[in-house]
N, CA and C atoms of all chains as a GROMACS GRO file, in nm:
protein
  597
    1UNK      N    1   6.310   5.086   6.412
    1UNK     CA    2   6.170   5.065   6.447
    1UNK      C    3   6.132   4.919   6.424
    2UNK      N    4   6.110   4.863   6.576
    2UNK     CA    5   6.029   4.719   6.504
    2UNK      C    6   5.922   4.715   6.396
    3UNK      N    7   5.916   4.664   6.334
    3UNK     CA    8   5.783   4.628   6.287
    3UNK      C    9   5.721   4.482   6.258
    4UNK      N   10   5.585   4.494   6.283
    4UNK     CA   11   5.589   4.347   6.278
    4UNK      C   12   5.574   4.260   6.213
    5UNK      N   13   5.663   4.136   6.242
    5UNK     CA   14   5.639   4.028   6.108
    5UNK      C   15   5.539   3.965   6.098
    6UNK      N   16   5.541   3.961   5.963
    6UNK     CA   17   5.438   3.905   5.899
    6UNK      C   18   5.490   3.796   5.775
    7UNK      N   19   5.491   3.654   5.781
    7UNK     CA   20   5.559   3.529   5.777
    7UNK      C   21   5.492   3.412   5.727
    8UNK      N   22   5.365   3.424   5.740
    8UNK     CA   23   5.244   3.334   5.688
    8UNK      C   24   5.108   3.421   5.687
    9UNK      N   25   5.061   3.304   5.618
    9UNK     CA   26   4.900   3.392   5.589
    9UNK      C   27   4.819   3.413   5.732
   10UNK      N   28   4.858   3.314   5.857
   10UNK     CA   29   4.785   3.366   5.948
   10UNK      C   30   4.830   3.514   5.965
   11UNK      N   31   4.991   3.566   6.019
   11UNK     CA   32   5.027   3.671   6.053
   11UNK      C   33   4.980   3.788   5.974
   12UNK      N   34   4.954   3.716   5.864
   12UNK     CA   35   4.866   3.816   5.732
   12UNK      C   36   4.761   3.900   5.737
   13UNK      N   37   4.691   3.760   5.769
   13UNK     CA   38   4.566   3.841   5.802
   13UNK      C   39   4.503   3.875   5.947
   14UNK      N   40   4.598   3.839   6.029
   14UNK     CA   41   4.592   3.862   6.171
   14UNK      C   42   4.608   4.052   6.160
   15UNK      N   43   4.715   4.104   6.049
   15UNK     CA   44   4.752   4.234   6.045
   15UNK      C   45   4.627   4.318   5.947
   16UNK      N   46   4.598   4.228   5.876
   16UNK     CA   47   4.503   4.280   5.737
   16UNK      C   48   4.322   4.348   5.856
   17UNK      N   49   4.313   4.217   5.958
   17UNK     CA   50   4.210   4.246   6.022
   17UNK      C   51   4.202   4.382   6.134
   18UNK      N   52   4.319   4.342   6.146
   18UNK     CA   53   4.382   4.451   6.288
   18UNK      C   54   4.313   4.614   6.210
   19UNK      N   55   4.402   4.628   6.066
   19UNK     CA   56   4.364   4.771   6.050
   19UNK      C   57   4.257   4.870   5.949
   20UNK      N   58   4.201   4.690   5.883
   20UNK     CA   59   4.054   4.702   5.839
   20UNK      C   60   3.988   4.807   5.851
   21UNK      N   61   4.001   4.776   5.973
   21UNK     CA   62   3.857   4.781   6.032
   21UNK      C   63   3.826   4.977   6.085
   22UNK      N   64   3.992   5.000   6.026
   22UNK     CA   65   3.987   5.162   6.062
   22UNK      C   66   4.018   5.157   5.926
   23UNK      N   67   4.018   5.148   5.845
   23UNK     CA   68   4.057   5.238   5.626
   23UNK      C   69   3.935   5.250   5.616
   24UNK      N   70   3.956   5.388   5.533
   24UNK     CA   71   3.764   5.459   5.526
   24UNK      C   72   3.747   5.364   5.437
   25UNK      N   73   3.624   5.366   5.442
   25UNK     CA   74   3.547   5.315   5.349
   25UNK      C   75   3.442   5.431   5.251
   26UNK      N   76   3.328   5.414   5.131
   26UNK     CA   77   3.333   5.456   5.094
   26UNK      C   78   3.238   5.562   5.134
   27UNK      N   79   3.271   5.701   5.109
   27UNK     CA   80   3.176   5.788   5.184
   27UNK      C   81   3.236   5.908   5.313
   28UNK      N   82   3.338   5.824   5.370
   28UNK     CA   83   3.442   5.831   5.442
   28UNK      C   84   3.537   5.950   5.415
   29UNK      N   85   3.567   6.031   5.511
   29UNK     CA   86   3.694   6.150   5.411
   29UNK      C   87   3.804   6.055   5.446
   30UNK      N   88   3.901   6.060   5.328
   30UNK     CA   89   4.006   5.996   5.318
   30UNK      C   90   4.130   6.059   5.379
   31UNK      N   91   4.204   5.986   5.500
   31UNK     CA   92   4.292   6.028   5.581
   31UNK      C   93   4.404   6.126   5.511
   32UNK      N   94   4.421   6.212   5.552
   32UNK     CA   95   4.494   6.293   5.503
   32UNK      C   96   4.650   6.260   5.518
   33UNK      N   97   4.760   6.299   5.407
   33UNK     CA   98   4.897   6.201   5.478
   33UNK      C   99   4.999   6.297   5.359
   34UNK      N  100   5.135   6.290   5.431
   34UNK     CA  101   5.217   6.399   5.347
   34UNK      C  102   5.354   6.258   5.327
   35UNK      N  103   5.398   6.245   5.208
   35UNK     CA  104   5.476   6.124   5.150
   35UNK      C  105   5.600   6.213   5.068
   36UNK      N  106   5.738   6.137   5.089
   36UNK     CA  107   5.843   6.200   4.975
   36UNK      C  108   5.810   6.111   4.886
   37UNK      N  109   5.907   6.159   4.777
   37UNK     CA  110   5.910   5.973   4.657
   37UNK      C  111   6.011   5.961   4.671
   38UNK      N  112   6.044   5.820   4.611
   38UNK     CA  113   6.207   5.754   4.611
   38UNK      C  114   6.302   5.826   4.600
   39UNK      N  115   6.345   5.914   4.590
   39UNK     CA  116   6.453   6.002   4.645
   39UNK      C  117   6.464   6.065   4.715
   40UNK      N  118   6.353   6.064   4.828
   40UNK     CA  119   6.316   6.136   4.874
   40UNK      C  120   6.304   6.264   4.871
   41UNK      N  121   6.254   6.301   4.782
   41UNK     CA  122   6.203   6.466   4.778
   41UNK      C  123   6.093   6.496   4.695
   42UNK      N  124   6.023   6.626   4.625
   42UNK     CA  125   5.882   6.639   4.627
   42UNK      C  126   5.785   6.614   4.676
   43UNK      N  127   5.786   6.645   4.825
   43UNK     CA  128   5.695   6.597   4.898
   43UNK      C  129   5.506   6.611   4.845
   44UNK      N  130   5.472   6.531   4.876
   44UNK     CA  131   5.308   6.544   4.817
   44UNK      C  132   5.215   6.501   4.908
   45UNK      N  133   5.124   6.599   4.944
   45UNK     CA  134   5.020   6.597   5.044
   45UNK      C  135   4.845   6.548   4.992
   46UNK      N  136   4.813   6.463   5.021
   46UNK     CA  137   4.642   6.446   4.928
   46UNK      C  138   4.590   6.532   4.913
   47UNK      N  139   4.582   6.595   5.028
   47UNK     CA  140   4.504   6.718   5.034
   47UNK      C  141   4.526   6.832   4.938
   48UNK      N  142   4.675   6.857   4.887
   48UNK     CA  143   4.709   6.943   4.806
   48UNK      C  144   4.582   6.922   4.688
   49UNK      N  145   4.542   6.795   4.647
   49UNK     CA  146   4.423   6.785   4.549
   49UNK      C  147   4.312   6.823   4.550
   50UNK      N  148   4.284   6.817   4.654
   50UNK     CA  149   4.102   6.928   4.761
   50UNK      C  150   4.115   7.031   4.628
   51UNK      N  151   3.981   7.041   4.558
   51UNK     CA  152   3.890   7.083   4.480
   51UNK      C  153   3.992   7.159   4.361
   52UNK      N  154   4.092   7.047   4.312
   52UNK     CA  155   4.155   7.037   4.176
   52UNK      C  156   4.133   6.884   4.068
   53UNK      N  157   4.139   6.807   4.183
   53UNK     CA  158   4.177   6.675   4.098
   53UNK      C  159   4.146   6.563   4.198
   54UNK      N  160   4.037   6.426   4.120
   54UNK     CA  161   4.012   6.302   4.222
   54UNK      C  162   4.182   6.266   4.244
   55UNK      N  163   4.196   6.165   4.300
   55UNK     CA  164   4.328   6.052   4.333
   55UNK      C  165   4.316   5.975   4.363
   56UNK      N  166   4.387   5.908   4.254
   56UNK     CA  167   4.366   5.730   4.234
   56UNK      C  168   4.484   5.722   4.327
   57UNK      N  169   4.473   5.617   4.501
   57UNK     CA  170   4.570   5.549   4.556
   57UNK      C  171   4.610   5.446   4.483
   58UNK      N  172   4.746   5.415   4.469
   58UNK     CA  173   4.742   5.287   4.441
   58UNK      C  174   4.910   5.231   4.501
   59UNK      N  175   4.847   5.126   4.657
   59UNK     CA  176   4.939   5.087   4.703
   59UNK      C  177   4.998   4.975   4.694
   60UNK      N  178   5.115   4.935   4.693
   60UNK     CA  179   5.170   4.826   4.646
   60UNK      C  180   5.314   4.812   4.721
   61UNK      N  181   5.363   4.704   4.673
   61UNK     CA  182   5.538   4.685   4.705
   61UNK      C  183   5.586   4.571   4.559
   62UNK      N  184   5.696   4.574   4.563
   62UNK     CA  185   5.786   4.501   4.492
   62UNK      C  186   5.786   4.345   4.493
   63UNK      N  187   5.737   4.238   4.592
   63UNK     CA  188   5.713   4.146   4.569
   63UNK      C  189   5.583   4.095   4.600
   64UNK      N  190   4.872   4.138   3.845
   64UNK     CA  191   4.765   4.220   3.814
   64UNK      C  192   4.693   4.147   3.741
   65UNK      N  193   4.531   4.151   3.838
   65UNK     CA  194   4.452   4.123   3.738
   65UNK      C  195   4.358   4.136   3.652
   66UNK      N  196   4.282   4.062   3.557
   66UNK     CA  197   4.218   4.092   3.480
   66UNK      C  198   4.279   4.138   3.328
   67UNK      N  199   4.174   4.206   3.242
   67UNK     CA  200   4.293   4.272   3.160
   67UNK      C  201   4.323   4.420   3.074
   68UNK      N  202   4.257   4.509   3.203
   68UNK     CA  203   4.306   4.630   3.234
   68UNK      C  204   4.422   4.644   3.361
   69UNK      N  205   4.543   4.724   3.258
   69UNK     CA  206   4.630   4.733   3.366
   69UNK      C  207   4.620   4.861   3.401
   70UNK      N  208   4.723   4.890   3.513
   70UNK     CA  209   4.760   5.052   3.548
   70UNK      C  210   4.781   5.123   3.479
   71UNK      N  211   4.875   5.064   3.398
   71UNK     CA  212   4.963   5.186   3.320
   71UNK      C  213   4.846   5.236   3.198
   72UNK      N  214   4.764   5.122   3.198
   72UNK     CA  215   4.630   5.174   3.084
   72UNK      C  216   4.531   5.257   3.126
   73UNK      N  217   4.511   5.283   3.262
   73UNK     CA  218   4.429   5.348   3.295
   73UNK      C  219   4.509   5.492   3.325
   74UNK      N  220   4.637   5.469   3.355
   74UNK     CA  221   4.716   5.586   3.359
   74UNK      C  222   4.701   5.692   3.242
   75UNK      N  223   4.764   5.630   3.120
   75UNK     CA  224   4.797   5.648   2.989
   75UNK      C  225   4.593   5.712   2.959
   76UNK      N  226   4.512   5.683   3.009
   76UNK     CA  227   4.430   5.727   2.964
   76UNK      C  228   4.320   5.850   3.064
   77UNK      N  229   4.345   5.863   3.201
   77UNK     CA  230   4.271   5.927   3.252
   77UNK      C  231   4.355   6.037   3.352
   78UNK      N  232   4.532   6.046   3.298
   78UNK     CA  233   4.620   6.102   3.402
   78UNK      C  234   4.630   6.247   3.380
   79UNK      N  235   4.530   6.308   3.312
   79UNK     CA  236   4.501   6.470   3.277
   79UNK      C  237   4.352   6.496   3.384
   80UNK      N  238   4.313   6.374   3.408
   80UNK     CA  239   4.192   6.458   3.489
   80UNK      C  240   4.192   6.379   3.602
   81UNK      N  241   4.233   6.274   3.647
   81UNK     CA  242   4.306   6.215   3.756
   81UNK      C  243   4.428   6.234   3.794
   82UNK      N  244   4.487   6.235   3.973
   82UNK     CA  245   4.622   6.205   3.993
   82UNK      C  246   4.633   6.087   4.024
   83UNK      N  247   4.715   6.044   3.996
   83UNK     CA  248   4.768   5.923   4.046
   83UNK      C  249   4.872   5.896   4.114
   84UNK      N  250   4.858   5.849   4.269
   84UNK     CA  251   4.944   5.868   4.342
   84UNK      C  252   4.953   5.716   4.385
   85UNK      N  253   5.114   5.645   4.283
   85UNK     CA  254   5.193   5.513   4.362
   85UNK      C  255   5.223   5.526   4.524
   86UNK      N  256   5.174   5.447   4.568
   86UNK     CA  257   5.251   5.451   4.724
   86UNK      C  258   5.312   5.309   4.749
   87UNK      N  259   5.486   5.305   4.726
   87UNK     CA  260   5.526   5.182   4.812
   87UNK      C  261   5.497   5.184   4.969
   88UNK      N  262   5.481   5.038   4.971
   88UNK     CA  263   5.462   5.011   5.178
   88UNK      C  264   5.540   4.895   5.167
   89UNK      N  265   5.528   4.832   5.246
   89UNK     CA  266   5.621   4.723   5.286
   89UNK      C  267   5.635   4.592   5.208
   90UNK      N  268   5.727   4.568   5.227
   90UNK     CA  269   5.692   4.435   5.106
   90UNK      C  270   5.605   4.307   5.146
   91UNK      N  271   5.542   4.274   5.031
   91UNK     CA  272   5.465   4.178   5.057
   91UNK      C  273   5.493   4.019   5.047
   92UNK      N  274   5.623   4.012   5.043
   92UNK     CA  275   5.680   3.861   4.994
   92UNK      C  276   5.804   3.866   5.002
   93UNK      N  277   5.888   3.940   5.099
   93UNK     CA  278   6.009   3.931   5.113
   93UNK      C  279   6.081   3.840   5.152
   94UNK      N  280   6.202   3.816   5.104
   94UNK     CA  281   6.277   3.694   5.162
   94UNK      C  282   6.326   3.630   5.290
   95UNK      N  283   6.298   3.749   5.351
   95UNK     CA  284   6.272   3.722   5.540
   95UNK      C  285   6.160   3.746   5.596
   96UNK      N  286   6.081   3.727   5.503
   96UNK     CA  287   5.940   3.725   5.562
   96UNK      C  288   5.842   3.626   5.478
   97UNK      N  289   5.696   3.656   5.426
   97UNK     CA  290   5.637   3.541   5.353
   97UNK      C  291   5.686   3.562   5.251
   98UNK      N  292   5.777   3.434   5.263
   98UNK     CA  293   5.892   3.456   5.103
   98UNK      C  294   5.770   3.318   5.002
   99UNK      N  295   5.783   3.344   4.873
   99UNK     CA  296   5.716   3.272   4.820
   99UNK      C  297   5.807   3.249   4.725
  100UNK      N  298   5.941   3.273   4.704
  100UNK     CA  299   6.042   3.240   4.628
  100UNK      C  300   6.108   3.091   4.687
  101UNK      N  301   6.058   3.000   4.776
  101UNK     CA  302   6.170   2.882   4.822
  101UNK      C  303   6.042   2.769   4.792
  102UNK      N  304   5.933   2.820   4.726
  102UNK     CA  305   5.827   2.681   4.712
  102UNK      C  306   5.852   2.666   4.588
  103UNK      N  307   5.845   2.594   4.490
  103UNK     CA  308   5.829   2.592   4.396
  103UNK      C  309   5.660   2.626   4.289
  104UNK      N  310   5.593   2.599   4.404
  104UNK     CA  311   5.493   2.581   4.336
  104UNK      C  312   5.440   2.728   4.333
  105UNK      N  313   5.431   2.795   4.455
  105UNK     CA  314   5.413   2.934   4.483
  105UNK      C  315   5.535   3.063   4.397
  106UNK      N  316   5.665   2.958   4.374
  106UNK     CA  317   5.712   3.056   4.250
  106UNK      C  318   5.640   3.036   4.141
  107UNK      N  319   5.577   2.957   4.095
  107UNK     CA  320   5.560   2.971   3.971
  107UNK      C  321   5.460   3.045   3.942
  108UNK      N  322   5.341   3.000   4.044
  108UNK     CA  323   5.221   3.143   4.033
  108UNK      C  324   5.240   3.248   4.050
  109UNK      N  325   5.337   3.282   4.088
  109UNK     CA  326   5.345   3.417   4.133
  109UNK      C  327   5.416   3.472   3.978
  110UNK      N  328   5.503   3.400   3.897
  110UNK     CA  329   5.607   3.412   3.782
  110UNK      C  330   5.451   3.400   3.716
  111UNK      N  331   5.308   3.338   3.720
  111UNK     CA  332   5.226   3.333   3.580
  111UNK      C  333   5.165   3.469   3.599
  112UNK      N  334   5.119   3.514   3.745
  112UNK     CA  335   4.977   3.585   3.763
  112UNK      C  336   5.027   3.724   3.750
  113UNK      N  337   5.183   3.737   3.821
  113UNK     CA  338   5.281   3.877   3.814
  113UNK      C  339   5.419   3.838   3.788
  114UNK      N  340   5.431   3.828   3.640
  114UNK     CA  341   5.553   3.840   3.620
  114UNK      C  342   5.691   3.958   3.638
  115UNK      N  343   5.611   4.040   3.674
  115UNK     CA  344   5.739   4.212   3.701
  115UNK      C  345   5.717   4.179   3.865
  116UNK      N  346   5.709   4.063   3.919
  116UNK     CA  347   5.716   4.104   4.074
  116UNK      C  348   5.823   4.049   4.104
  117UNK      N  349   5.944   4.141   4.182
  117UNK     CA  350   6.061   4.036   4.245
  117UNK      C  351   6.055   3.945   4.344
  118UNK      N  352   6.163   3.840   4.362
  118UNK     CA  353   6.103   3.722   4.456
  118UNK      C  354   6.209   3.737   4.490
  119UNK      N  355   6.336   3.793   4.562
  119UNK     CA  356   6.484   3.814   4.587
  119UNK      C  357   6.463   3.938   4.673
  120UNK      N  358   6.392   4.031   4.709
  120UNK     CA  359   6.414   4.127   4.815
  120UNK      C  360   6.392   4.114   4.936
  121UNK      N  361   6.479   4.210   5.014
  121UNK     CA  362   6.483   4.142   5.175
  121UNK      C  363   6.368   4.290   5.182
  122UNK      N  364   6.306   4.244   5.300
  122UNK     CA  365   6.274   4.338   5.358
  122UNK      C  366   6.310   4.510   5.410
  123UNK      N  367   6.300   4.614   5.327
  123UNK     CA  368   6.431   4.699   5.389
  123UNK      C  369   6.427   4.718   5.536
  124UNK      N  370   6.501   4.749   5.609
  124UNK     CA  371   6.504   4.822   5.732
  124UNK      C  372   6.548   4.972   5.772
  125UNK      N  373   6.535   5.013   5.696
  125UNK     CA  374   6.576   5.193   5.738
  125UNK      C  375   6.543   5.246   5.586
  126UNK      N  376   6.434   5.366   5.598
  126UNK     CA  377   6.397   5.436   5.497
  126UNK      C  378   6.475   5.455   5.376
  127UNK      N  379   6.589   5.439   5.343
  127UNK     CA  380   6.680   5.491   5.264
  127UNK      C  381   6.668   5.365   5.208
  128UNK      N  382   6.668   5.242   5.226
  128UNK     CA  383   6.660   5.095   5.197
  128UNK      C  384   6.506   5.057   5.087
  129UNK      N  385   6.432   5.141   5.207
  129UNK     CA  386   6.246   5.131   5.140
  129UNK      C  387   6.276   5.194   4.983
  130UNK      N  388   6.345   5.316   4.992
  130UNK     CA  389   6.337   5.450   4.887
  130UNK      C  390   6.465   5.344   4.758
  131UNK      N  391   6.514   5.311   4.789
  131UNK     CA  392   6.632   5.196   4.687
  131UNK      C  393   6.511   5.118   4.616
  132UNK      N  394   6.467   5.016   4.706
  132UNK     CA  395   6.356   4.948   4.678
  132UNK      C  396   6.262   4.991   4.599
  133UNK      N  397   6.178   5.103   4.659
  133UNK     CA  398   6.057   5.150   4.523
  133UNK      C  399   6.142   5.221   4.437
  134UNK      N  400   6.242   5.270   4.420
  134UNK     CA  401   6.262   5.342   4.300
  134UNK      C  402   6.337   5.263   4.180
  135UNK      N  403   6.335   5.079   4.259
  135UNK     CA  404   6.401   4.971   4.177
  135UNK      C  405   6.236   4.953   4.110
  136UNK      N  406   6.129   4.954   4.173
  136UNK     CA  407   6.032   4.860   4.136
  136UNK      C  408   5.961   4.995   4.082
  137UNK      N  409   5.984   5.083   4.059
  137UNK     CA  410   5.926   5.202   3.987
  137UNK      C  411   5.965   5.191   3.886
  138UNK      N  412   6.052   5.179   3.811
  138UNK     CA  413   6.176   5.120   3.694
  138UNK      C  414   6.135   5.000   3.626
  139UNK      N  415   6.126   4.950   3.739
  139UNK     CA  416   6.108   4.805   3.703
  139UNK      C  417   5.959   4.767   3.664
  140UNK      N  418   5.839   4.820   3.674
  140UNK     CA  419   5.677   4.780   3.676
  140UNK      C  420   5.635   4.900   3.572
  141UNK      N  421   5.753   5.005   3.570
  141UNK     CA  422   5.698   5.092   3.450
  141UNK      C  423   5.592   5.130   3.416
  142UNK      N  424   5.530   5.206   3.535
  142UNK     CA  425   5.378   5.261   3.539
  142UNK      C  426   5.364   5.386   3.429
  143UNK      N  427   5.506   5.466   3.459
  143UNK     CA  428   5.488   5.560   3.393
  143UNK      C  429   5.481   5.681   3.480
  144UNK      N  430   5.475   5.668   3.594
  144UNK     CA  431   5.446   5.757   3.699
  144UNK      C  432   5.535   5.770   3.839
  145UNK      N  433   5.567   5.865   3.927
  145UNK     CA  434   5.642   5.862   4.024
  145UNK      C  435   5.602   5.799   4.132
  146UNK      N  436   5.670   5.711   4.227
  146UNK     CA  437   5.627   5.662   4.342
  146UNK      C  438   5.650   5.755   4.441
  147UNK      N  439   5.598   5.736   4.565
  147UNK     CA  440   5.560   5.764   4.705
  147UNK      C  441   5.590   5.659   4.818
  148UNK      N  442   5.684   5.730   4.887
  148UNK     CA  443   5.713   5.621   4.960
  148UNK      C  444   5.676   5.608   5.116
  149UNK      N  445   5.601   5.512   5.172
  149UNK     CA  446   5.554   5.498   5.309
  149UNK      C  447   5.680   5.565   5.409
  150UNK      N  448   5.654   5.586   5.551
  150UNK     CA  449   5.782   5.625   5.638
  150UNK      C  450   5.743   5.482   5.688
  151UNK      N  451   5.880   5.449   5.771
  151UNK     CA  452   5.866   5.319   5.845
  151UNK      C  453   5.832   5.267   5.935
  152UNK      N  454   5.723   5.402   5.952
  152UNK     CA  455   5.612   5.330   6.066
  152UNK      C  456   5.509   5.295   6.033
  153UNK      N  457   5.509   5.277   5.900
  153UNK     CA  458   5.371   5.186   5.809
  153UNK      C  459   5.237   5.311   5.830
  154UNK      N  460   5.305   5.421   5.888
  154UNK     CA  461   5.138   5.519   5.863
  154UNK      C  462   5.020   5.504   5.798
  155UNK      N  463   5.089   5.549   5.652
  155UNK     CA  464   4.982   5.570   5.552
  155UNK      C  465   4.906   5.387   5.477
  156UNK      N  466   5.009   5.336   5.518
  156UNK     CA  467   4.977   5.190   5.491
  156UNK      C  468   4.893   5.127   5.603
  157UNK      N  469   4.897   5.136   5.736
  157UNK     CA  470   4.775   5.118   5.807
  157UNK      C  471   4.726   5.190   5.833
  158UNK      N  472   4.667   5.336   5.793
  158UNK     CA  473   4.540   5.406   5.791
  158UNK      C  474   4.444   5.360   5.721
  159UNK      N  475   4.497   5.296   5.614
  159UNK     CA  476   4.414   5.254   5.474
  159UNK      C  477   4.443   5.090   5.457
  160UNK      N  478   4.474   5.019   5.582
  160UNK     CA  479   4.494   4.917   5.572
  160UNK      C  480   4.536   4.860   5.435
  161UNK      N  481   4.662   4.933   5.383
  161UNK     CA  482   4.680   4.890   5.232
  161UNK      C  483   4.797   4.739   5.248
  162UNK      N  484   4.840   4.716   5.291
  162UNK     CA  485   4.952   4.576   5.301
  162UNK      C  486   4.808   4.430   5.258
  163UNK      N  487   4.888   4.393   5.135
  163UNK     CA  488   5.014   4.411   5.056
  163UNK      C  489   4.987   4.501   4.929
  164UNK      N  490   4.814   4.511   4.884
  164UNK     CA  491   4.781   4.615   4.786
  164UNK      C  492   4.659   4.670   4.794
  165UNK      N  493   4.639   4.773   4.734
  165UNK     CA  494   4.500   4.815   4.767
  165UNK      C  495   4.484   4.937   4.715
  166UNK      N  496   4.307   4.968   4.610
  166UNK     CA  497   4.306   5.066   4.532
  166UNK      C  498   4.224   5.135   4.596
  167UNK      N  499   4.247   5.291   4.582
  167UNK     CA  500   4.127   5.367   4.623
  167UNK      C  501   4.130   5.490   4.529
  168UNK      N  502   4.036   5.558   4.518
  168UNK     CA  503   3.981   5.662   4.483
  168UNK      C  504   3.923   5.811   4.522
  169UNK      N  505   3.976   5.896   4.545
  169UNK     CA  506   3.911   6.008   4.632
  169UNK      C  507   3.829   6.092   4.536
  170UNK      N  508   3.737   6.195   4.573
  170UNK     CA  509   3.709   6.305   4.493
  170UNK      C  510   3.770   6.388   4.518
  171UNK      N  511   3.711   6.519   4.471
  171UNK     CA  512   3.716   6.633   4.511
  171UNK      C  513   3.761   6.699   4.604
  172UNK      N  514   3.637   6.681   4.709
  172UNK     CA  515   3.627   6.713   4.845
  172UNK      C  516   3.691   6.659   4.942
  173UNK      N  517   3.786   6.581   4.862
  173UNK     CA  518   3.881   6.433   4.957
  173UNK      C  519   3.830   6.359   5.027
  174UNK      N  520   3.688   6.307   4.934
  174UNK     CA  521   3.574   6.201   5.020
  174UNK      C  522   3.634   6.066   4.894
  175UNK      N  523   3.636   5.970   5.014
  175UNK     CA  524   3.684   5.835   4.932
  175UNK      C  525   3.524   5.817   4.834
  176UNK      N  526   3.522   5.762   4.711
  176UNK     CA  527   3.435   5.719   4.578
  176UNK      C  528   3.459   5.564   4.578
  177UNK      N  529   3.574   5.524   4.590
  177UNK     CA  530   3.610   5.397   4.572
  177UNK      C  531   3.659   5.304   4.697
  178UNK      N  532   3.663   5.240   4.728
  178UNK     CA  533   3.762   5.147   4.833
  178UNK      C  534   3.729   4.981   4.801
  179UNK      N  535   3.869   4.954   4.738
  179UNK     CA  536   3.865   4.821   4.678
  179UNK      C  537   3.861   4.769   4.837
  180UNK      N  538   3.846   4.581   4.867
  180UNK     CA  539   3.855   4.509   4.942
  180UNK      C  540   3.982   4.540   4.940
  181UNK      N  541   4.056   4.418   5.050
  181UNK     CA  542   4.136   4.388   5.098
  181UNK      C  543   4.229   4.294   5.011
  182UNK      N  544   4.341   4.347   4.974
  182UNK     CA  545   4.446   4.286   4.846
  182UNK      C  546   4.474   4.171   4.887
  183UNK      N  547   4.541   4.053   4.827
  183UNK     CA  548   4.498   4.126   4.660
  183UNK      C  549   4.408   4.022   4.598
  184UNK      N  550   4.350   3.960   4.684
  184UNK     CA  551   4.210   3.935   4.633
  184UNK      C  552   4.138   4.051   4.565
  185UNK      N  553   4.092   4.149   4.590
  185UNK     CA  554   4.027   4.236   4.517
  185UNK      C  555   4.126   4.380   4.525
  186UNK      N  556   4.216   4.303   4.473
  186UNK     CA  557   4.295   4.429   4.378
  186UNK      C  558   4.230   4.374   4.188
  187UNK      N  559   4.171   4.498   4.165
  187UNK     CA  560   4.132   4.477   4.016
  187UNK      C  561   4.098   4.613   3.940
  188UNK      N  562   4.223   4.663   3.899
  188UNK     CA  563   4.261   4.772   3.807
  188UNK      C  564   4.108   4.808   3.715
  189UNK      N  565   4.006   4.726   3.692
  189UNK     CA  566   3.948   4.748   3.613
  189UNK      C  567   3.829   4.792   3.667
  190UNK      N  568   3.823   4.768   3.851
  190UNK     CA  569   3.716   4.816   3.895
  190UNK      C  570   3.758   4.988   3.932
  191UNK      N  571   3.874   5.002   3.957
  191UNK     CA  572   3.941   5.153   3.954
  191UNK      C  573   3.878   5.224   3.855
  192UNK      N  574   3.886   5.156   3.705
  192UNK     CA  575   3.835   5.186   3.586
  192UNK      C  576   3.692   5.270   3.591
  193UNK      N  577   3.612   5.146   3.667
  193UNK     CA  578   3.466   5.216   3.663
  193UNK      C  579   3.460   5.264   3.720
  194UNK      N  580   3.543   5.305   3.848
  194UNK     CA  581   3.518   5.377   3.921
  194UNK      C  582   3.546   5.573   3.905
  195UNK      N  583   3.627   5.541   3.807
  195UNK     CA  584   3.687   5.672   3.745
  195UNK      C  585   3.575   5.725   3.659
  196UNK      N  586   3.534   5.632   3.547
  196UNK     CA  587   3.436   5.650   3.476
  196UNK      C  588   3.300   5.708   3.454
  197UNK      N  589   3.253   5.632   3.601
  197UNK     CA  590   3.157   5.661   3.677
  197UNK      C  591   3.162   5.832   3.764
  198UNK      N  592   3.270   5.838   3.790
  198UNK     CA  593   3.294   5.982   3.871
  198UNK      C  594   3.316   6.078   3.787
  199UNK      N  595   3.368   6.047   3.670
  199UNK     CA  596   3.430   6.224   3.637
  199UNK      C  597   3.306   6.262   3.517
   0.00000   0.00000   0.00000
């Protein structure tokens, strides 16, 4: 899968603006999405949390 | 990370009535991409402001590469908690426009409470804080 580079701060925020402008904001129902973890397995759905527990996202990478 | 509430402190303190869900996405400073490891000057801020961040990873290219990667920097940043890993079509990372970081908060009803700016200018663990605080 291509994906696209991103190489300097223009390409940065050329991408940062692109998908802004669709991430809920607050108030917003938060997109629903099903993820493995690094070993891929235990899959975990947000939704599985619906009227147990808030969830703190917290996205990141390694460098 | 800034400020001086970290993750793992807010983890360590609110992870019985919060989940907390790590999600790796793509890297944000890879060495074939905006590498900030060949300036000198941009290594070194990056070595004052985040010292647990690597400056040596390539970009992966095939999921199995991504899943190596976060489960190095899961190890390695020692949250305390399991990661989640994006698929490599950046889904969940541009729904939520999260590249390169970005905090949020849901309730209940899976209505967002929180939505930090746009990382990592306003990545700040401590507004997560109030935001937890404030909700439960």
């Amino acid at each position: 899968m291509m994906m696209t580079k991103i190489t300097n701060r223009k390409t940065a925020t050329r991408w940062q603006k692109k998908y802004d402008v669709q991430a809920p904001k607050v108030g917003d129902i938060a997109p629903d999405f099903s993820l493995l973890d690094a070993n891929g397995q235990n899959p975990v759905r947000l939704s599985d949390f619906r009227h147990k527990k808030p969830v703190a996202l917290i996205f990141g990478s390694f460098t | 990370m800034r400020g001086t509430v970290s993750l793992t402190d807010i983890y360590a303190k609110y992870h019985e009535q919060v989940q907390f869900l790590p999600i790796y996405i793509r890297e944000a400073h890879p060495v074939d991409g905006w590498w900030f490891g060949g300036n000198l000057f941009t290594k070194k801020l990056m070595k004052t402001l985040a010292p647990k961040v690597a400056m040596d990873v390539h970009d992966p290219q095939t999921i199995e590469q991504r899943r190596q990667v976060a489960g190095t920097c899961e190890t390695s940043l020692s949250y305390g908690v399991g990661t989640y890993v994006d698929e490599m079509d950046d889904a969940v990372n541009k729904s939520y426009a999260a590249w390169p970081t970005r905090l949020y908060l849901i309730d209940t009803d899976g209505v967002v409470v929180y939505a930090a700016g746009l990382g990592p200018y306003d990545f700040h663990p401590g507004k997560l804080e109030k935001a937890i605080e404030n909700h439960l």
